[in-house]
N, C-alpha and C positions, 0 to 999 in steps of 0.2 A: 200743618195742623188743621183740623176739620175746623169750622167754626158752630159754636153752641146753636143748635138751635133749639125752639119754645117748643118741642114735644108736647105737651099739654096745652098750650094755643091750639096747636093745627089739630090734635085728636077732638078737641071741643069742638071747633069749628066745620069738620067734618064726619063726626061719627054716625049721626041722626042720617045725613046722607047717603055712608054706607050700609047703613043698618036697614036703611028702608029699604034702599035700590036692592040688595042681595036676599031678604027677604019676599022683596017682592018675585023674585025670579024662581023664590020656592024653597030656599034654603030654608034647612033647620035652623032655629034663631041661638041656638045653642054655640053651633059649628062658624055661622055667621063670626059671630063674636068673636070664638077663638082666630077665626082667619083676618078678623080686622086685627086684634092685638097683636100677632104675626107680623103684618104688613109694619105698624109702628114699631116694635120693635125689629124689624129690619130697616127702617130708616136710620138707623146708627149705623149700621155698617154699608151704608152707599159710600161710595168711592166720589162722589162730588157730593158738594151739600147740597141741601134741598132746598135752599136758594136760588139755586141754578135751573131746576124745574120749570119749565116754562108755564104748564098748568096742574099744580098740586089736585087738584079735587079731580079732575082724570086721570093722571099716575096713580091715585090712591083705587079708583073708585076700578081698573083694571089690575092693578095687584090684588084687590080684594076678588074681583070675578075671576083672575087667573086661579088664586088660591083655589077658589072654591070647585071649580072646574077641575082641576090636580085630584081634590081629592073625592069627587064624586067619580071619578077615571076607577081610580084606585079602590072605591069601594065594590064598581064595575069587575076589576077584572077577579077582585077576590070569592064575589060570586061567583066566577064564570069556575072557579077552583073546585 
């Protein structure tokens, strides 16, 4: 059984950080947002808890740039269409 973790601790605690970091890089602060809320709700479905993270605020803060990277691709190749 997974053990509970504080979901809303760790978004509080690092939201501001991804919000800036990914905006800063030029993201729409729209899309930003939705790809942080992504990233939290895929921490429920980790196969280890997120206890085990060695550093939470760079797992977060590269799921959030991975996100965004995906679908900046994606809006890429749909132009290319």
């Amino acid at each position: 059984m997974k053990e509970p973790i504080d979901i809303e601790k760790i978004y509080n605690t690092y939201v501001d950080d991804l919000y800036s970091y990914a905006t800063y890089l030029g993201f729409d602060s729209d899309l930003v947002m939705d790809a942080i809320h992504d990233v939290f709700v895929n921490l429920f479905s980790l196969e280890r808890p997120i206890s085990e993270i060695q550093n939470p605020k760079f797992y977060l803060i590269r799921s959030v740039d991975w996100l965004m990277l995906q679908n900046r691709s994606r809006k890429m190749l749909n132009y290319r269409k």
